[in-house]
C-alpha positions as CSV (number, residue, x, y, z in Angstrom):
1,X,-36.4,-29.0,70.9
2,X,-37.0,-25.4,69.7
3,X,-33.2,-25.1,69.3
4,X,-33.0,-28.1,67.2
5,X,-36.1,-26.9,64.7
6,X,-34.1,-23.5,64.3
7,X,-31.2,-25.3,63.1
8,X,-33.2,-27.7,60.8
9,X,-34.7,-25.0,59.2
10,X,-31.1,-23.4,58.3
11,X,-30.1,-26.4,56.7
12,X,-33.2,-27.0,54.3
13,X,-33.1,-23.1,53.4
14,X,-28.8,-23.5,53.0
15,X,-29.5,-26.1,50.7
16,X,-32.6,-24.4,48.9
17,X,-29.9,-21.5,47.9
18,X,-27.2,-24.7,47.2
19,X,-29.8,-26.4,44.8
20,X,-30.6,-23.0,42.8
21,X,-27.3,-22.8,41.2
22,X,-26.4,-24.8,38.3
23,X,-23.2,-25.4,36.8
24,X,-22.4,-24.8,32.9
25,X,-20.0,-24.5,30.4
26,X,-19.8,-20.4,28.9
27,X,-21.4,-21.5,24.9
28,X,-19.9,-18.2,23.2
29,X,-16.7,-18.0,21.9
30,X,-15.4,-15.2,19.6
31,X,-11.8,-14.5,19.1
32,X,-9.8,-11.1,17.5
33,X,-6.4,-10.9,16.4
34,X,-3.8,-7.3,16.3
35,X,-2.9,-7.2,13.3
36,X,-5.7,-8.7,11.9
37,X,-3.8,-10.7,9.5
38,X,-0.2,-12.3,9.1
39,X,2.4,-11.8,7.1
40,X,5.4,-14.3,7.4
41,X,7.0,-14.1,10.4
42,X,4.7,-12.0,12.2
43,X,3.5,-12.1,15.5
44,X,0.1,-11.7,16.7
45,X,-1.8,-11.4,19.8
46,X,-4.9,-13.5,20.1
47,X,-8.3,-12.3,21.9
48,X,-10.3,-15.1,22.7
49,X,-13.0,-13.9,24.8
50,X,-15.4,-16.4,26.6
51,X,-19.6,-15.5,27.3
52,X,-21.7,-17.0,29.5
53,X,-25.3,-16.9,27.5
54,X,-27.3,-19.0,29.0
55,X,-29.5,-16.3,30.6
56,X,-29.6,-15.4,26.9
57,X,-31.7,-18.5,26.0
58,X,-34.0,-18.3,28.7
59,X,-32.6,-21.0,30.7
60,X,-31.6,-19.2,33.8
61,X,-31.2,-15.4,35.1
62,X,-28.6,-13.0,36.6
63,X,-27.1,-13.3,39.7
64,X,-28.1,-9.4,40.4
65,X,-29.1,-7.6,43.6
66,X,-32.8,-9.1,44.6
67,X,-32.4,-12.4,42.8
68,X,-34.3,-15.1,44.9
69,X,-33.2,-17.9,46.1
70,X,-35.7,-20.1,43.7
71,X,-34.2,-18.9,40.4
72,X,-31.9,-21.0,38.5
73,X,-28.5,-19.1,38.6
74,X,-26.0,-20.6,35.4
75,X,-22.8,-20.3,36.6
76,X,-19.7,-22.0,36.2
77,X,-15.9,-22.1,36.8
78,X,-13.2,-21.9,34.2
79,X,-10.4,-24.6,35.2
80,X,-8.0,-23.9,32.1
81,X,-7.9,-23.0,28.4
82,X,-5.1,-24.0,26.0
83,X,-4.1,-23.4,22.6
84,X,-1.8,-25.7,20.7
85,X,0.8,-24.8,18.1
86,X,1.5,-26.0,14.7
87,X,4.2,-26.2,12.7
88,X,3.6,-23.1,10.8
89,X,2.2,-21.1,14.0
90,X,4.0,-21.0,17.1
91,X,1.9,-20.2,20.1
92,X,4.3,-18.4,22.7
93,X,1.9,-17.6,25.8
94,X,1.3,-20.6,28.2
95,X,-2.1,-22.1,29.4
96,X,-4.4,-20.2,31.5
97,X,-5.1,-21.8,34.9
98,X,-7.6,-20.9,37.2
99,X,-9.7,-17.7,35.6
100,X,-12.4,-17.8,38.4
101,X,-16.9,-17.9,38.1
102,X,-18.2,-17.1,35.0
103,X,-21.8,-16.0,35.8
104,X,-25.0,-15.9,33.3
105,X,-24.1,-12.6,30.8
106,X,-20.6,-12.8,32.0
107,X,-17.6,-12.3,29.5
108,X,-13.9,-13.1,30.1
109,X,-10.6,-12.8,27.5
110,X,-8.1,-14.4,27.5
111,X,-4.6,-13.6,25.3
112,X,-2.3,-15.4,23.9
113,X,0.8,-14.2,21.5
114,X,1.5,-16.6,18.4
115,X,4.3,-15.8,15.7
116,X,3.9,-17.2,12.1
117,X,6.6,-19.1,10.7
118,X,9.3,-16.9,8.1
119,X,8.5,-19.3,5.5
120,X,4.4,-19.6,6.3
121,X,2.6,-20.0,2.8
122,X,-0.2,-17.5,2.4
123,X,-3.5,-18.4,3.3
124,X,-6.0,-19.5,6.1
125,X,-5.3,-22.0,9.0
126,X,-6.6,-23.4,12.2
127,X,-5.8,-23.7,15.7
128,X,-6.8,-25.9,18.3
129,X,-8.5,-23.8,21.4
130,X,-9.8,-25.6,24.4
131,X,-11.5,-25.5,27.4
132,X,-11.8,-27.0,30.8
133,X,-14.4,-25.6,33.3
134,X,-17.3,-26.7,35.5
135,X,-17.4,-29.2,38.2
136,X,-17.9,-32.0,36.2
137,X,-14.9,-31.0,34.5
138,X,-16.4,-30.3,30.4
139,X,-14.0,-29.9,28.0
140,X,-15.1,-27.4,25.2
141,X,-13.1,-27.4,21.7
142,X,-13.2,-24.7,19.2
143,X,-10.6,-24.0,16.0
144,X,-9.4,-20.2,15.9
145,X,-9.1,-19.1,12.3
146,X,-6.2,-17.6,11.5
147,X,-5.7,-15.5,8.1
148,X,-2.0,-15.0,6.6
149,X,-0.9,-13.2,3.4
150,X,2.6,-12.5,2.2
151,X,1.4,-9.4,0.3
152,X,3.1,-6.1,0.4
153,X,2.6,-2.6,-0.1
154,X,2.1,-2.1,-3.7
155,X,4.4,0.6,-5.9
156,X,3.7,1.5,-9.8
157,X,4.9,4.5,-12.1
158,X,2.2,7.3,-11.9
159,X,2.2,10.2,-15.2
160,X,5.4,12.1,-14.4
161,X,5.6,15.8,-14.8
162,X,8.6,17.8,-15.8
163,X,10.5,18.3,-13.1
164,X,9.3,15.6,-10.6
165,X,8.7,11.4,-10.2
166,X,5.0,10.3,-9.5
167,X,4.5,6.7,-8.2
168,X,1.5,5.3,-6.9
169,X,1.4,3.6,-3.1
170,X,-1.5,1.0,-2.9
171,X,-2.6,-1.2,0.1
172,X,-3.9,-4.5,-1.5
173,X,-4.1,-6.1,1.8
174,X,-7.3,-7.2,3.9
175,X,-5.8,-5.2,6.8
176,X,-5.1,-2.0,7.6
177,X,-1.0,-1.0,7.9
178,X,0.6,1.6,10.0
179,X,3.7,4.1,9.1
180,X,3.8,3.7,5.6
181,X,6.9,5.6,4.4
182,X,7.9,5.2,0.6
183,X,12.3,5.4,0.6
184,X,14.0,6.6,-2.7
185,X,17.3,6.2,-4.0
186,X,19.2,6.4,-7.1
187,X,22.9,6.9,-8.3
188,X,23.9,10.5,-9.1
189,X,20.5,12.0,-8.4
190,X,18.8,14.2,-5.0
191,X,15.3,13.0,-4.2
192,X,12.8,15.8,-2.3
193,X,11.7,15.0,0.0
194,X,14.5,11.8,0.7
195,X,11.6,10.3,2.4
196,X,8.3,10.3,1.6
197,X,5.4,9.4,4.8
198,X,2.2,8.5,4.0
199,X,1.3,7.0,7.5
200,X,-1.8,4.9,8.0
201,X,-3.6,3.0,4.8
202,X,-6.3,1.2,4.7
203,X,-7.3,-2.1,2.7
204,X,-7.4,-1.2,-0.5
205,X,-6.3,2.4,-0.4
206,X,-3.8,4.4,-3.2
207,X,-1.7,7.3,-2.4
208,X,-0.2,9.3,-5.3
209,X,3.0,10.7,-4.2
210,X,5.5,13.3,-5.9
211,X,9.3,13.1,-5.9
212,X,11.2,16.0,-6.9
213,X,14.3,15.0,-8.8
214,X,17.6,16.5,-9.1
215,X,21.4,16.1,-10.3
216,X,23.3,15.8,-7.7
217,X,26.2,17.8,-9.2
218,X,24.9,21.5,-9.0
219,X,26.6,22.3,-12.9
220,X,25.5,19.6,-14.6
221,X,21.5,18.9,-15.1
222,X,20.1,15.4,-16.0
223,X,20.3,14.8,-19.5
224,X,20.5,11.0,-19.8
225,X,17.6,8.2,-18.7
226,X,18.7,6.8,-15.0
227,X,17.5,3.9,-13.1
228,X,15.5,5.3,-9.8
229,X,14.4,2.5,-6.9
230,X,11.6,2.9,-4.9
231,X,11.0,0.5,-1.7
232,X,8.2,0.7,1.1
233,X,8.7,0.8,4.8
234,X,5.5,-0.5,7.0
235,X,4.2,-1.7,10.2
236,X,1.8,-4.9,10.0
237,X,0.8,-4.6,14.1
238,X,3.6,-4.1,15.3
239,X,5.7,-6.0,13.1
240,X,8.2,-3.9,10.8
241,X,8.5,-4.9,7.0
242,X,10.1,-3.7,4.2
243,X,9.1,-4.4,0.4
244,X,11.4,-5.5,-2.0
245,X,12.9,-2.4,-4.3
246,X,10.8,-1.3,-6.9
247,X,12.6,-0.2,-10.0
248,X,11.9,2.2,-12.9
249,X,13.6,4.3,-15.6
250,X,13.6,8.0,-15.4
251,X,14.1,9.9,-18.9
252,X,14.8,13.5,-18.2
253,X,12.8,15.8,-20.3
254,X,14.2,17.7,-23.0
255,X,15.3,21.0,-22.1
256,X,13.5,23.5,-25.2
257,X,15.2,26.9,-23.7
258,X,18.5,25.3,-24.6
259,X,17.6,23.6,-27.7
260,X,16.1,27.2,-28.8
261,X,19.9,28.8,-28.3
262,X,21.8,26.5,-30.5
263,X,19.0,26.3,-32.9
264,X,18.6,30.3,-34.1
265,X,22.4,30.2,-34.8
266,X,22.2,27.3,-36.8
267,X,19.2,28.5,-38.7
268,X,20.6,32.1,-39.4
269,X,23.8,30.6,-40.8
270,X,21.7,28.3,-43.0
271,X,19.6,31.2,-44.2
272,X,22.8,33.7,-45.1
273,X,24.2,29.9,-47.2
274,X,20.9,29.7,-48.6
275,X,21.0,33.6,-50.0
276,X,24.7,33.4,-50.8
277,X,24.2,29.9,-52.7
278,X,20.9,31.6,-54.8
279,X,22.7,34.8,-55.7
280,X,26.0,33.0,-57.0
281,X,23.9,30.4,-58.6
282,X,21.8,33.7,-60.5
283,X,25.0,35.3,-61.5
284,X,26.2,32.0,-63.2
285,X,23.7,31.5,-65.4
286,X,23.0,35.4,-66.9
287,X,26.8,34.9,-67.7
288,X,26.3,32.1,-69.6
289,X,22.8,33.1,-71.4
290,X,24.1,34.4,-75.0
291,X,23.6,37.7,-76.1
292,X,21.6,38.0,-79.1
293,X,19.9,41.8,-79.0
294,X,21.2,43.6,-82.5
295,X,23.5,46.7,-82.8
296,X,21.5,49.9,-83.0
297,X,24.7,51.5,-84.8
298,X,25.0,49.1,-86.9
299,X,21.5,49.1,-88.2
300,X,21.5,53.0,-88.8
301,X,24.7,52.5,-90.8
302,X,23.2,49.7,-93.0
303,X,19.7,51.6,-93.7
304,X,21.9,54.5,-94.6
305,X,24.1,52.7,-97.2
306,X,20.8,51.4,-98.7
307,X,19.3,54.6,-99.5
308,X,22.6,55.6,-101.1
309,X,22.6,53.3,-103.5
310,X,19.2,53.2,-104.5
311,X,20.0,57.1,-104.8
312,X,22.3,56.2,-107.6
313,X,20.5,53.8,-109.0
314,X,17.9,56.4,-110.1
């Protein structure tokens, strides 16, 4: 009899313990993406972690050292999640089976790879993210957002100096981008450096960069305007992309040193035609003036003649 009374009171405190644990869906679900958003043709890997808050809201406690056996302990298994394609995102990971207890407080992630379409539109879309857990078998669905812009690294002409190319580098993107490096090229002419890295941007971010520029034959210098193409290399995540070539005219300046040599010739020849053409000019025209200044001879003569014959006269 005393045996059977021991065993009794197992079972009632067994199922005391059984009875204190309740069985509920985690209510918390956030998710993260790397890189944060798409461009076409990306791919992506998807964070989707799942809490278990309902010690949060006061309806139960954590299963921690000393807990009693009257508390209410929120618990619950997670059977599978699943996360369906579309046709403009491609989910590549398969469904998660079997992820164990999620107790109260409790947080598990789960990760899936997706890969955007090479013709995906810009914009903002939605996938289908579900659930299966708890012994009654709940099924829990949420929509993922998902952000995609076909945006590129942005290139413009900067103020250029005398000897060098200026171009601004901007990052008009939501997200931030890895390894930018800025490639030059051009026909006839030596860029320095031949590669210019800026390395990590952030949304909304401008570099100014400087590109010395040289002919690429050592006699001749630059003299005529030339067409110089500019095109960005970048990392999205880990996704490598490369923006369409950027393209701009380069004038050469004018080089004054060499303008000054042919120009003080040229002036001191004008100068000596200038004098040559006034003096000649001068010497024409007091030829040609007449001469009409009298004879001084000829006026002594003629007074003396006059006195003469009044002489007689008297």
């Amino acid at each position: 009899m005393k045996r059977f009374i021991q065993i009794l009171f197992l079972l009632l405190l067994a199922s005391g313990y059984a009875a204190a644990y309740e069985y509920h869906m985690p209510v918390n679900i956030q998710s993260t993406m790397t890189p944060a958003v798409l461009l076409p043709g990306d791919e992506a890997v998807l964070a989707i972690e799942l809490a278990n808050g309902a010690a949060s809201y006061g309806t139960g406690k954590d299963a921690g050292a000393g807990s009693s056996a009257q508390g209410t302990l929120l618990s619950t298994p997670l059977n599978r999640t699943s996360l369906k394609s579309t046709q403009e995102l491609q989910v590549l990971t398969k469904d998660n089976r079997d992820l164990g207890m999620i107790g109260p407080n409790d947080k598990i992630t789960v990760y899936y790879k997706i890969r955007a379409a090479d013709n995906i539109s810009s914009g903002t879309y939605l996938l289908d993210f579900q659930v299966v857990g708890g012994y009654d078998v709940t099924t829990i669905n949420r929509e993922i957002l998902i952000k995609v812009d076909d945006t590129p690294v942005g290139l413009a002409r900067a103020e250029t100096a005398t000897s060098t190319f200026n171009l601004n580098v901007a990052n008009p993107r939501e997200n931030t981008l890895n390894a930018v490096t800025i490639v030059p090229s051009a026909k006839g002419i030596i860029f320095s450096p031949d590669e210019y890295y800026i390395g990590t941007m952030d949304p909304d971010e401008v570099f100014t960069i400087s590109f010395g520029i040289k002919s690429e034959d050592a006699v001749k210098s630059l003299t005529s305007p030339a067409n110089l193409s500019f095109s960005a290399k970048f990392k999205n995540g880990d996704n490598w992309h490369k923006s369409e070539a950027y393209v701009t005219t380069y004038t050469p300046p004018q080089d004054n040193s060499t303008q000054s040599s042919y120009l003080l010739p040229a002036g001191a020849v004008a100068l000596i035609v200038l004098i040559v053409g006034g003096y000649m000019y001068r010497r024409k025209k007091l030829s040609s003036k007449p001469n009409n200044k009298p004879n001084s001879n000829s006026s002594s003569n003629s007074s003396g003649n006059s006195k003469s014959q009044n002489g007689k006269a008297s």
